[in-house]
C-alpha positions, 0 to 999 in steps of 0.5 A, a space after each residue: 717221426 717215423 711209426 715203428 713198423 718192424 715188431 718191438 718191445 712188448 709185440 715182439 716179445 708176444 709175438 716170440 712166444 707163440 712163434 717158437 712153438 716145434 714145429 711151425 708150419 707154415 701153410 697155404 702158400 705159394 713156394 718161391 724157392 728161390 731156385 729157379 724151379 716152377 712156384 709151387 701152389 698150396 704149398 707147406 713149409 715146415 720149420 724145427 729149430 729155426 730150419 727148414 725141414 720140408 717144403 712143397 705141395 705133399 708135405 705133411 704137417 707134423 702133429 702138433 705143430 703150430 700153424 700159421 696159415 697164409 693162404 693165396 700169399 706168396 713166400 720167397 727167401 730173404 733177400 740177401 745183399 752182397 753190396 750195401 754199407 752201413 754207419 755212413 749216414 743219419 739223416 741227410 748226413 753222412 760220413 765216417 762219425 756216423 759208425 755208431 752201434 745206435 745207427 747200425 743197428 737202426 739199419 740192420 732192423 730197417 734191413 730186415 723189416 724190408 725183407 733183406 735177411 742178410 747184408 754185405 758191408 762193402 767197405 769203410 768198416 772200422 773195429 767196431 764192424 767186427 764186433 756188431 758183425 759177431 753180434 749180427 751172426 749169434 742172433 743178438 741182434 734184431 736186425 738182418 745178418 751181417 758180413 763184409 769187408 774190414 776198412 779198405 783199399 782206396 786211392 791216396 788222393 781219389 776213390 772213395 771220395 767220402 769223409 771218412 776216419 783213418 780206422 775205416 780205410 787204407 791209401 797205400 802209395 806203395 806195393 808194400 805199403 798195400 800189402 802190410 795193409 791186406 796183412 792187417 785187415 787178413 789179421 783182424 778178420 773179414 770176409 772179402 778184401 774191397 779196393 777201389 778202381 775208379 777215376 771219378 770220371 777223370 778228377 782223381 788219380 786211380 791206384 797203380 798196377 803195382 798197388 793193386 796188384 799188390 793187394 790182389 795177390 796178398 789178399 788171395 795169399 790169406 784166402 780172401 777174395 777181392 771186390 773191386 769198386 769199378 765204374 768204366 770198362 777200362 777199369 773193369 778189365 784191368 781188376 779181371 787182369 790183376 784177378 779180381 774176384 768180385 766187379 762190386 758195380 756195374 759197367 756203365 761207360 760203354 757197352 761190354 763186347 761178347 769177349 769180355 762176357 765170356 771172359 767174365 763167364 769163364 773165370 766166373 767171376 761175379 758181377 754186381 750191378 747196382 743199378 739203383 745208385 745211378 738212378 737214386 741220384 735223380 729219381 726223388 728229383 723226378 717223383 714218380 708215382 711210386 716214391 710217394 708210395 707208404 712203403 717207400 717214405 716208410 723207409 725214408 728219414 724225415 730229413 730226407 723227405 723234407 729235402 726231396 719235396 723242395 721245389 728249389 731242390 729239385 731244381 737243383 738236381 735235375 739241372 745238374 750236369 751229373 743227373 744226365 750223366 747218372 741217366 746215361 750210367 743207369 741204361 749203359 748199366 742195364 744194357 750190360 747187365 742183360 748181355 753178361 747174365 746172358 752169357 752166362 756171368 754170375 750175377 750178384 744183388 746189391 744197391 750200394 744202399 747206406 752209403 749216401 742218404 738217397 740210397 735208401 736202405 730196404 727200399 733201394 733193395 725192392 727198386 734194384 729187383 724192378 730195374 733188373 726185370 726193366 733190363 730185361 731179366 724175368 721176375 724169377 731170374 732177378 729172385 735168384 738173383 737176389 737169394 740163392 746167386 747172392 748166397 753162393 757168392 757170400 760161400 753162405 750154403 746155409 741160406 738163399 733158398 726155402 730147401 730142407 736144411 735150410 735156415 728160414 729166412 723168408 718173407 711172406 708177400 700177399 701178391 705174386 712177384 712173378 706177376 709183377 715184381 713190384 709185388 715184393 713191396 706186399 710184405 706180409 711177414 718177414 721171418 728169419 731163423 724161423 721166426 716171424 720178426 716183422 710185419 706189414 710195413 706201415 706208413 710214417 705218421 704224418 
């Protein structure tokens, strides 16, 4: 079983009662704001009500504040996904009967524990997301704060290819068909609209022009943007044609021309790579060195650990025919992703993290942060990324970077990721609307 390493029961509420003292100021840091600006060393960041009211280097601290200090650690804001699922697996089981509140919320706290403040669910959400999701926002829950779409747009006999239950997903065959559907999910409420492009290379049949069409245009009728699970170019620009708002994945068939970059960069639409759901089909079959690390089969469910160190398993999927192909998706992905942030498209963090049991929750999330910087990108463009750019792209002004006015959602590492961004594995503290609500990540008990 796994050893509880976010602070629970009796710690936690121990912890809570020193932890609200007005103010803290947290102090001897290196400040990572997530801005883009230089680190700032030795620096001070004050918190009132959950808020940031000072950070930097000439900060004073106020009289009678409770002091926390870190000195030689590093502080970067909550990481914030704006591409992960949730209540589709328990174990090495997944599926639609996994949306329970026990394992969502299981989820959120793994979500934060590993420093991801805030989450998108993309997709495949039924009822029960819009009252877990109130819950998440209010701070009733002891996990990471929660958005996303409410069920979905799919193929009626293609994408997604999941088992999933009537409540959690739309197929329309028909232009009206599409839009009562929009009209329903628009009612119940939600943040995005999600629809699903995707041929799955060539076995299943995608949505029509008219369909689609049809749900981009009712979803921006209600105010709602638009996310589209894409996988070829092909794909890709028929959505920017229809007016999506939102590529939820990366171009990973061919390499994207300078045309479509400036296309992308001018609409401004976002972009979400998510570099780690290619790579996670292979990677615990090839076990490098760091997916034996404690921080990584912390975050592991005992099922999946004992399936990934089976010889025969991993056999298996490395002799797969779509272990090659996901190789080949993870480099035309990370190619693409270094051309367009270089044009200028906004780039958003996410994993696809929950959706199947190798997409390991938390830990897909600080894998994503390295495959970026492999890309190509610095260690400062992929913690930009993965906090102010995703907060701008979630219309969350409240959060992202460690500004005045800001909510303190932060996590306090004891290495620098400008250094190596691995180093965002060195968790020290995780804290969120001011509080300090996890620690250190600890191994599994063996």
């Amino acid at each position: 079983m796994f050893r509880q390493t976010a602070l629970g029961g009796l710690a936690a509420a121990l912890l809570a009662s020193t932890a609200l003292a007005d103010p803290v100021a947290i102090t001897g840091v290196r400040l990572i704001d997530g801005t883009g600006a230089d680190p700032v060393e030795n620096a001070v960041i004050v918190i009132e009500d959950g808020v940031i009211t000072a950070a930097g280097a000439d900060v004073d601290v106020p009289e009678g504040a409770d002091i926390r200090d870190h000195d030689g650690a590093t502080v970067i804001p909550g990481l914030i996904s704006a591409h992960n699922h949730v209540g589709m697996v328990d174990g090495m089981d997944a599926g639609g009967h996994n949306y329970t509140r026990e394992i969502i919320e299981g989820e959120l706290a793994q979500y934060r524990r590993y420093g991801v403040t805030t989450t998108t669910s993309l997709g495949n959400n039924p009822t029960l997301f819009l009252e877990i999701r109130e819950d998440a926002q209010a701070g009733r829950l002891d996990g990471a704060d929660l958005y996303g779409t409410y069920q979905g747009i799919g193929a009626p006999d293609g994408a997604p290819p999941i088992d999933v239950t009537d409540d959690q997903i739309h197929r329309p065959r028909t232009a009206d068909e599409a839009r009562a559907a929009v009209d329903g999910m628009a009612e119940a409420g939600g943040d995005l609209v999600k629809i699903w492009m995707d041929d799955l290379h060539g076995d299943a049949e995608r949505l029509t022009p008219e369909v689609y069409t049809a749900v981009i245009e009712t979803a921006h009728g209600h105010g709602l943007r638009v996310a589209a699970h894409v996988h070829d170019l092909e794909e890709a620009e028929a959505m920017i044609a229809a007016g999506a708002d939102i590529l939820a994945h990366g171009i990973r068939d061919a390499e994207v021309s300078a045309s479509f970059a400036a296309e992308l960069a001018e609409r401004g639409t976002w972009y979400i790579p998510t570099l780690q759901l290619d790579e996670a089909t292979f990677v615990w079959a090839d076990a490098p060195d760091w997916t034996e690390e404690p921080f990584v089969r912390a975050g592991m469910h005992p099922d999946l650990i004992a399936t990934v160190e089976q010889a025969d398993w991993r056999e298996a999927t490395l002799g797969e025919d779509g272990t090659d192909r996901a190789r080949q998706a993870l480099a035309m992905n990370q190619r693409n992703l270094a051309i367009l942030h270089q044009a200028g498209v906004p780039i958003g963090f996410g994993t696809d993290s929950g959706a199947t049991p190798l997409r390991v929750i938390g830990v897909a999330e600080h894998r994503e942060l390295e495959l970026m910087v492999e890309a190509g990108l610095s260690p400062m463009d992929a913690l930009v990324i993965a906090t102010a750019d995703s907060a701008r792209l979630l219309d969350l002004d409240d959060r992202g970077t460690l500004e005045p006015g800001r909510r303190a959602d932060l996590v306090i590492l004891s290495g620098n990721p400008l250094d190596d961004i691995a180093n965002t594995r060195t968790i020290v503290e995780v804290w969120q609307r001011g509080e300090a609500v996890s620690s250190e990540i600890a191994a599994q008990e063996e």
